[in-house]
TORKOL-4160 file (C-alpha; in steps of 0.2 Angstrom, whole numbers, padded with zeros to 4 digits, m for minus):
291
<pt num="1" X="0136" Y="0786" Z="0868"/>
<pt num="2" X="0118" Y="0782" Z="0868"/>
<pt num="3" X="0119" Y="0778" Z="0887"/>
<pt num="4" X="0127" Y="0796" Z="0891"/>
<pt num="5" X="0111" Y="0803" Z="0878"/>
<pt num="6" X="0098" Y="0794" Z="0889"/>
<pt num="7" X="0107" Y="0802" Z="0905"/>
<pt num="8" X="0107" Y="0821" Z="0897"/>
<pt num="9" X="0088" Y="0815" Z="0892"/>
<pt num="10" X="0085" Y="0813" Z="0908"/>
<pt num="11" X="0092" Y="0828" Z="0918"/>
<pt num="12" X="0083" Y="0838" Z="0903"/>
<pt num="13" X="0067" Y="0830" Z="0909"/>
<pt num="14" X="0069" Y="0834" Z="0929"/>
<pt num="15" X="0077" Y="0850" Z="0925"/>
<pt num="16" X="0063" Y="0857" Z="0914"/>
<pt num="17" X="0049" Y="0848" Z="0923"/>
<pt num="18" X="0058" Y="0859" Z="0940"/>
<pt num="19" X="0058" Y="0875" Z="0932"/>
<pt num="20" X="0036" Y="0873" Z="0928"/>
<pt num="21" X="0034" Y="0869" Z="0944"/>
<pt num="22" X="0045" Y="0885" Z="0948"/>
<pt num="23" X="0036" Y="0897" Z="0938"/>
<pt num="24" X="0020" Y="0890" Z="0947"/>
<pt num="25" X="0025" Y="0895" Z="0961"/>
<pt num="26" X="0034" Y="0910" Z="0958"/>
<pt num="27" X="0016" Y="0917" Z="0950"/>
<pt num="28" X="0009" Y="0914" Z="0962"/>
<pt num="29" X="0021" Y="0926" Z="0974"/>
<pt num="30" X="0020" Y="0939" Z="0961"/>
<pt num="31" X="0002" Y="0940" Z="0960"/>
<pt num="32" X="0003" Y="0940" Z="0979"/>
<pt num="33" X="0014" Y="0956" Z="0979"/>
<pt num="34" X="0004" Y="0966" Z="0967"/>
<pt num="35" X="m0015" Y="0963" Z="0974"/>
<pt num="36" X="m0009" Y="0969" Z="0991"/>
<pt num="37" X="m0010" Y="0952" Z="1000"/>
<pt num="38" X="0006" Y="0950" Z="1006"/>
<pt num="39" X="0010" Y="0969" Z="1014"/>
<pt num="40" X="m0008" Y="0965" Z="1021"/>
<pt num="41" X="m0002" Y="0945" Z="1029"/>
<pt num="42" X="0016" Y="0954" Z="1035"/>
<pt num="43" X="0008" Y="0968" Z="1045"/>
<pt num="44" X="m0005" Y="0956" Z="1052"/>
<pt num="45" X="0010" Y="0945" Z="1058"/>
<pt num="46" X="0018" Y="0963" Z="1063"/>
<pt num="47" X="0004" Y="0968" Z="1071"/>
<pt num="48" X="0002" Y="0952" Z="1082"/>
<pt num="49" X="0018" Y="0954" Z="1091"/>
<pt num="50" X="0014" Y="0961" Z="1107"/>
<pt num="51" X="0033" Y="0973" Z="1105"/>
<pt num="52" X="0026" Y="0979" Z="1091"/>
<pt num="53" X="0009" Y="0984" Z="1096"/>
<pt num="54" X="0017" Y="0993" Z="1112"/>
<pt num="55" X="0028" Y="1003" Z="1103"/>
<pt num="56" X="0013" Y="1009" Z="1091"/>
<pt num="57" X="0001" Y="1014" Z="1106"/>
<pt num="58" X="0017" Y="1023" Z="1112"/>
<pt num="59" X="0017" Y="1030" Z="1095"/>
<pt num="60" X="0000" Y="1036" Z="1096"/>
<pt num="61" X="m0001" Y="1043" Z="1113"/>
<pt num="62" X="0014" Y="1054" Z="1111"/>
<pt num="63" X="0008" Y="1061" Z="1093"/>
<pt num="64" X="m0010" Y="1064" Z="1100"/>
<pt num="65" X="m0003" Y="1073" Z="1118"/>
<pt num="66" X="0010" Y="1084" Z="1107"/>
<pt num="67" X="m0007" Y="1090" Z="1095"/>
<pt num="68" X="m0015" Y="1093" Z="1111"/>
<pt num="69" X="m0004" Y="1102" Z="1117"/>
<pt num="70" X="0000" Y="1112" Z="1101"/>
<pt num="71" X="m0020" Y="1114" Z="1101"/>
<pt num="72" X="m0018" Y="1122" Z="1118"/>
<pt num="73" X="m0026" Y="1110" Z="1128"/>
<pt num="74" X="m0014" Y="1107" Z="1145"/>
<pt num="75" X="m0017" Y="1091" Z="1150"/>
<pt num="76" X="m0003" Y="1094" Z="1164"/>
<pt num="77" X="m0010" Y="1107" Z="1171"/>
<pt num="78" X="m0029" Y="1097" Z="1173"/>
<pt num="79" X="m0020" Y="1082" Z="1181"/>
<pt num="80" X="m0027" Y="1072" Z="1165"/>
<pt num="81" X="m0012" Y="1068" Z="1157"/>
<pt num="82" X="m0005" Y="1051" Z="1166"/>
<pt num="83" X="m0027" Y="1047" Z="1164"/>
<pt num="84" X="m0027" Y="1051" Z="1143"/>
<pt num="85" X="m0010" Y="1045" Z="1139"/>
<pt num="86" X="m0018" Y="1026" Z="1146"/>
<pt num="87" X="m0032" Y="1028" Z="1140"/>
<pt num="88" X="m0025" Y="1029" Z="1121"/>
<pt num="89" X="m0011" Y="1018" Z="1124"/>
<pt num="90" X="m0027" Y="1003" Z="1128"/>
<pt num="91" X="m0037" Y="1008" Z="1113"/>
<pt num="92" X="m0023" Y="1007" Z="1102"/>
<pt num="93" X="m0020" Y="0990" Z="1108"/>
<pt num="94" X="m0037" Y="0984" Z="1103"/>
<pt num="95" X="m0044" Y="0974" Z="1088"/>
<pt num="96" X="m0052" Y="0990" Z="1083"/>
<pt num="97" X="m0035" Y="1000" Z="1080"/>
<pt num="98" X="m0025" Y="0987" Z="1073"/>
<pt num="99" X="m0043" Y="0984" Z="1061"/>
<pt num="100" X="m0041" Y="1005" Z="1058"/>
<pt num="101" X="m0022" Y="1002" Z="1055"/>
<pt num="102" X="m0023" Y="0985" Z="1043"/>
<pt num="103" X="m0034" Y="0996" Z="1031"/>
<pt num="104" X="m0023" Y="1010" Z="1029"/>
<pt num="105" X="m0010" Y="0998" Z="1025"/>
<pt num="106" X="m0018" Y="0988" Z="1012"/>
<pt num="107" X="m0021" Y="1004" Z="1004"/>
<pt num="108" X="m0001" Y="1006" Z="1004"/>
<pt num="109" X="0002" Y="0989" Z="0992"/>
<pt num="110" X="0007" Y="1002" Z="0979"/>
<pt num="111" X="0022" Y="1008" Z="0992"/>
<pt num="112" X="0025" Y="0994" Z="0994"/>
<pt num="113" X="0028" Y="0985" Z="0977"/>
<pt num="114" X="0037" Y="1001" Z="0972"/>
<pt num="115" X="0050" Y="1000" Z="0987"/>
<pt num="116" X="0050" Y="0979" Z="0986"/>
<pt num="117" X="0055" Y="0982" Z="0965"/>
<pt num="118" X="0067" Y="0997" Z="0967"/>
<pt num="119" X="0085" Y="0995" Z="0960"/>
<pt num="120" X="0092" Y="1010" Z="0972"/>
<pt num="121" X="0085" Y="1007" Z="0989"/>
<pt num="122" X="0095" Y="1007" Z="1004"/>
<pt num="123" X="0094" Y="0992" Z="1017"/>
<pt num="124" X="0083" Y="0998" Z="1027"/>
<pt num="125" X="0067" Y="0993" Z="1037"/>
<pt num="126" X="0049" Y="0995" Z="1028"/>
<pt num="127" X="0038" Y="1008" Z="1035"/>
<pt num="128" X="0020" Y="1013" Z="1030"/>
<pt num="129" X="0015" Y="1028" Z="1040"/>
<pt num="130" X="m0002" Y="1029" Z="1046"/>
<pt num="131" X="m0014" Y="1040" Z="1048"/>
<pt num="132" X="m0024" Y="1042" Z="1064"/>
<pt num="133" X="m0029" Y="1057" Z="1067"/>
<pt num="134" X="m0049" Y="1052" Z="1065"/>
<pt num="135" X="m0046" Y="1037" Z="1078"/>
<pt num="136" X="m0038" Y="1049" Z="1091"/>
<pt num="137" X="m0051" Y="1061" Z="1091"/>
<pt num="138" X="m0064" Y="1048" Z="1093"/>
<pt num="139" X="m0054" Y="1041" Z="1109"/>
<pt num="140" X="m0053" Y="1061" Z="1115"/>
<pt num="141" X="m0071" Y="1064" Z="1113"/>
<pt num="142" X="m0072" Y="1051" Z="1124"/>
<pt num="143" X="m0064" Y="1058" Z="1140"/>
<pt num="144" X="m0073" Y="1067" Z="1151"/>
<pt num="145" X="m0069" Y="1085" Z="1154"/>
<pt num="146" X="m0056" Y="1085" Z="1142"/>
<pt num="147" X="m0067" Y="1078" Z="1126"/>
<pt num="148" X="m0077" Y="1094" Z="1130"/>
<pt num="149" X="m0062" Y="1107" Z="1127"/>
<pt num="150" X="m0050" Y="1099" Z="1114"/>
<pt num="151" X="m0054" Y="1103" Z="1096"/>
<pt num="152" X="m0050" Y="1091" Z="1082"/>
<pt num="153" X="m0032" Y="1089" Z="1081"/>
<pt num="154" X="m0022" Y="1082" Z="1066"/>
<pt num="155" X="m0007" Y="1069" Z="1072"/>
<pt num="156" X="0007" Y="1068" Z="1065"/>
<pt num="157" X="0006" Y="1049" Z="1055"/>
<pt num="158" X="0014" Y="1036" Z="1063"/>
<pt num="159" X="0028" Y="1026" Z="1056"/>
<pt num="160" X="0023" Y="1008" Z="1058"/>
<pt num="161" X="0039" Y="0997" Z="1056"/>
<pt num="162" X="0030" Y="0980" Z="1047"/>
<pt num="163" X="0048" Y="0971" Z="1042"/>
<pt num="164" X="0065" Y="0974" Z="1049"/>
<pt num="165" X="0080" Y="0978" Z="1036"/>
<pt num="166" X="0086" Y="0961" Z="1036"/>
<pt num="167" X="0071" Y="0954" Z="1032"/>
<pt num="168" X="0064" Y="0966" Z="1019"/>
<pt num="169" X="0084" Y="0962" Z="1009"/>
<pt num="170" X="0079" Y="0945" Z="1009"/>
<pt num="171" X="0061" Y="0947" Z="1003"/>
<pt num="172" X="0065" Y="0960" Z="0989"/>
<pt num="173" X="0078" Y="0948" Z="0982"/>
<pt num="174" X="0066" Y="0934" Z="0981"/>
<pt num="175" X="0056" Y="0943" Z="0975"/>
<pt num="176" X="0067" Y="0947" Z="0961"/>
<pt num="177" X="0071" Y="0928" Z="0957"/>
<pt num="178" X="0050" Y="0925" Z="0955"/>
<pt num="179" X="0051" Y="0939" Z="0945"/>
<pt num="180" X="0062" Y="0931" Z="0933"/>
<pt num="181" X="0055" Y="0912" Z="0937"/>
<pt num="182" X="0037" Y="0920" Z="0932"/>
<pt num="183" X="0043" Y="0927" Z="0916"/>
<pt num="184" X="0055" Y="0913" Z="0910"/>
<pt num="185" X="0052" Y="0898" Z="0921"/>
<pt num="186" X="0037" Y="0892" Z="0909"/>
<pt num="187" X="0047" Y="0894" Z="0892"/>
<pt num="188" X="0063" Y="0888" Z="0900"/>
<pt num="189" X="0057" Y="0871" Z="0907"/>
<pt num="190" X="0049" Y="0868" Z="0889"/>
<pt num="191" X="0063" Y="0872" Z="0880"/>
<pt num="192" X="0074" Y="0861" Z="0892"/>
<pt num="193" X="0062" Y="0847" Z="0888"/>
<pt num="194" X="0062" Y="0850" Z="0868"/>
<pt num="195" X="0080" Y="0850" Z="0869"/>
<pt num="196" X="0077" Y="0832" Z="0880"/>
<pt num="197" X="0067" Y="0826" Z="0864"/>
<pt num="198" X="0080" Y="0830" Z="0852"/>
<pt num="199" X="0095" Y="0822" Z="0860"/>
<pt num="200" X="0086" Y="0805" Z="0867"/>
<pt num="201" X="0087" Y="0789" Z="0856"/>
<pt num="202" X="0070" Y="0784" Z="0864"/>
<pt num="203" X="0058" Y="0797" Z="0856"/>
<pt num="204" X="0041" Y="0785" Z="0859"/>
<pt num="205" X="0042" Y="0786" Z="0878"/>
<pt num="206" X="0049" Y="0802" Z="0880"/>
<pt num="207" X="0035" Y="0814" Z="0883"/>
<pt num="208" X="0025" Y="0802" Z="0895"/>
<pt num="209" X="0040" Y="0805" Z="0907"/>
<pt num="210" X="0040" Y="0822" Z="0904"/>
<pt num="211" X="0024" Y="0823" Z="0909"/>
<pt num="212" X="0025" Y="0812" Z="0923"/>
<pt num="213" X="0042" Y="0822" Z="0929"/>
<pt num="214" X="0030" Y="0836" Z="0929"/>
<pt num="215" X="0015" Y="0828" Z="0939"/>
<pt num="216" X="0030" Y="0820" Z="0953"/>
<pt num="217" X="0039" Y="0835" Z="0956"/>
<pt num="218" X="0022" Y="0846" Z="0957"/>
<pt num="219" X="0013" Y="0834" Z="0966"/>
<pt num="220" X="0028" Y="0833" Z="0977"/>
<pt num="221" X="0027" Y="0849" Z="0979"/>
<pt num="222" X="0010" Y="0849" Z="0983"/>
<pt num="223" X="0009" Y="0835" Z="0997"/>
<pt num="224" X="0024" Y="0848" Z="1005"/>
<pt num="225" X="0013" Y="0859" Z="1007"/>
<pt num="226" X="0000" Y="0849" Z="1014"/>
<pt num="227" X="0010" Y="0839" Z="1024"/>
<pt num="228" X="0023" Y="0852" Z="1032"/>
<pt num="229" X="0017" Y="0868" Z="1027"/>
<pt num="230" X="0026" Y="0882" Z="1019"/>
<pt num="231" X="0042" Y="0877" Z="1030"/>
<pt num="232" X="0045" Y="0862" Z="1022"/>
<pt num="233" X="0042" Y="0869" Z="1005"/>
<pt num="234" X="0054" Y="0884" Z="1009"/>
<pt num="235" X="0069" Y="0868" Z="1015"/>
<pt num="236" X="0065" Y="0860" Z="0997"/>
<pt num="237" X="0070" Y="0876" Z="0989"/>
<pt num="238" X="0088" Y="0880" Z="0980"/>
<pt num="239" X="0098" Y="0884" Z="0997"/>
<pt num="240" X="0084" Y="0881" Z="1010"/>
<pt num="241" X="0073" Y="0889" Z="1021"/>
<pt num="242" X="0089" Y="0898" Z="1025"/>
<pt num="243" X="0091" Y="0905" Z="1008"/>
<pt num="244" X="0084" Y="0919" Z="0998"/>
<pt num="245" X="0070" Y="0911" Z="0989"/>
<pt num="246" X="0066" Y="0902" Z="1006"/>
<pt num="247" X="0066" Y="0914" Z="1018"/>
<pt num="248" X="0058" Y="0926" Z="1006"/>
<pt num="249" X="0044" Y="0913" Z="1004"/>
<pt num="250" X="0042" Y="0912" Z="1022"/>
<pt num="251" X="0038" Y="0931" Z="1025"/>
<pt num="252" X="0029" Y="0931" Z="1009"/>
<pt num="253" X="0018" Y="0916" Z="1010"/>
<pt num="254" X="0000" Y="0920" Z="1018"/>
<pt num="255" X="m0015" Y="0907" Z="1023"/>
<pt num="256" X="m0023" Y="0914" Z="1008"/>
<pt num="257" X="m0010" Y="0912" Z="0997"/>
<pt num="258" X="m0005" Y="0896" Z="1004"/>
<pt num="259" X="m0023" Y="0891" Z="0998"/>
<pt num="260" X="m0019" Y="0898" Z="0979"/>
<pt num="261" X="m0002" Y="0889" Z="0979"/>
<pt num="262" X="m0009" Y="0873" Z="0984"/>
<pt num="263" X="m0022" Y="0874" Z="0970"/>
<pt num="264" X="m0011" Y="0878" Z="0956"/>
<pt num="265" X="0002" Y="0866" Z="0962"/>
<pt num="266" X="m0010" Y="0854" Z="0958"/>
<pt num="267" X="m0020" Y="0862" Z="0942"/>
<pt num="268" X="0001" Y="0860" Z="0935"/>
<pt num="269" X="0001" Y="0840" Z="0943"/>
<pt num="270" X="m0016" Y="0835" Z="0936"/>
<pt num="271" X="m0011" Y="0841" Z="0917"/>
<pt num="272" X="0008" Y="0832" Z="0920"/>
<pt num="273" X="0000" Y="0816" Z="0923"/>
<pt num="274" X="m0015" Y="0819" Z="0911"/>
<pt num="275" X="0000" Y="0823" Z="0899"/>
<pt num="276" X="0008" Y="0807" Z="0904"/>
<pt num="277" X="m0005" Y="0796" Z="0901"/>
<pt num="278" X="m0012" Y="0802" Z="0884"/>
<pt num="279" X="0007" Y="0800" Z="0878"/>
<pt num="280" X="0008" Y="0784" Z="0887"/>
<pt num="281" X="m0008" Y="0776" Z="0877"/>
<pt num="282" X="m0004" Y="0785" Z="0862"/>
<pt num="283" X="0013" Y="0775" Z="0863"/>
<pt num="284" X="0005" Y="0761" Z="0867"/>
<pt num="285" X="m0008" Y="0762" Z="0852"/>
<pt num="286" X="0006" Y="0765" Z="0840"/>
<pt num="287" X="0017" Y="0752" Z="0847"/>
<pt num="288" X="0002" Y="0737" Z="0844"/>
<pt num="289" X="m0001" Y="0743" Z="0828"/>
<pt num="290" X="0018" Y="0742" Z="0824"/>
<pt num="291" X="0018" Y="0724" Z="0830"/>
């Protein structure tokens, strides 16, 4: 009997020492979704593939030639239209446009928690349209001849696709499991280990291992990081990189969160062991003086 006790005790102790260092983590990913940094680090990624980008500046040229055209300028007829549409299909390929684009979308953070957090959405692939009506004209007033004639012309925003439907699926159900790891991941990992407390026969020892299961499996956690990156942090997740927590980390996880994660990783290691070794010479005192 007592040996099965010490084995519950045991699995207690890992369990709830695995479910703190969940709701470290999974803070960390909330946070991330609500201040914006996350929509900001997946269209950066977005923007930086080169199939993207093209299809945007495609995007932009057509807009600004239809709200030319509807303006009344012919570019056809001037022999400027092949010379206008390159022209904007370059610029929106630059630094500056994907600069002018970025901001607009890190104003969109509250779409995009709202469509990440809805019950009813449709698989489907997140879009944040974009207004680039001011950059267009700037390019326009640029063009000689032409810049001279067109007035101001408002383009119709452009749909920028940021994460396919698969992808966004696997994000918004992650999401939804460090929703709940944040709000019951803490109280859950204590209770498991209060519930470790009361069925062990070894009470003296018991919190110093809890505390050093919590320092191990966060440290651990934390060396993953540094060692392998978000990867192999995602592959020591429930179901692996290949599963929804995983793949959601992977699409979530930025440089700059990384940097958060890996600080409170170890703020959650540094009080485990500082918890393991007051218990330990506490136990030790207590022993001596029961000698």
């Amino acid at each position: 009997m007592r040996g099965l006790r010490t084995v519950a005790a045991a699995f207690l102790i890992v369990l709830g020492a695995s479910l703190i260092a969940l709701w470290a983590v999974s803070g960390v990913v909330v946070r991330a979704v609500e201040d914006g940094t996350v929509v900001h680090g997946i269209a950066q990624r977005a923007l930086d593939d080169d199939a993207v980008s093209a299809r945007i500046a495609r995007a932009v040229a057509d807009g600004a030639l239809e709200a030319l055209a509807d303006a009344g300028v012919d570019l056809e007829r001037l022999g400027l239209d092949g010379a206008v549409r390159g022209l904007l299909e370059d610029e929106a390929s630059t630094d500056d446009f994907h600069a002018a684009v970025l901001a607009q979308i890190d104003g969109a953070r509250a779409q995009f928690e709202a469509e990440v957090t809805a019950e009813d959405r449709a698989s489907a692939p997140l879009l944040i349209d974009v207004d680039v009506s001011d950059y267009v004209n700037g390019r326009i007033d640029d063009v000689p001849v032409v810049g001279e004639r067109a007035p101001d012309v408002v383009v119709a925003p452009i749909p920028v696709r940021v994460m396919s439907a698969d992808a966004f699926d696997t994000v918004r159900t992650g999401y939804r499991y460090a929703q709940l790891a944040q709000s019951w991941g803490l109280v859950a990992g204590i209770a498991c280990i209060v519930v470790g407390l009361v069925v062990t026969h070894r009470t003296r020892w018991f919190v110093a291992k809890a505390g050093l299961a919590v320092g191990v499996i966060a440290g651990g956690l934390w060396l993953l990081l540094q060692w392998w990156g978000v990867e192999g942090f995602a592959r020591a997740l429930p179901g692996g990189a290949d599963g929804s927590a995983g793949a959601a980390l992977l699409e979530i996880v930025t440089d700059e969160t990384m940097a958060v994660l890996e600080a409170r990783l170890g703020v959650v290691a540094l009080v485990g062991l500082a918890v393991c070794a007051l218990a330990l010479a506490f136990a030790l005192l207590t022993r001596r003086r029961d000698a």
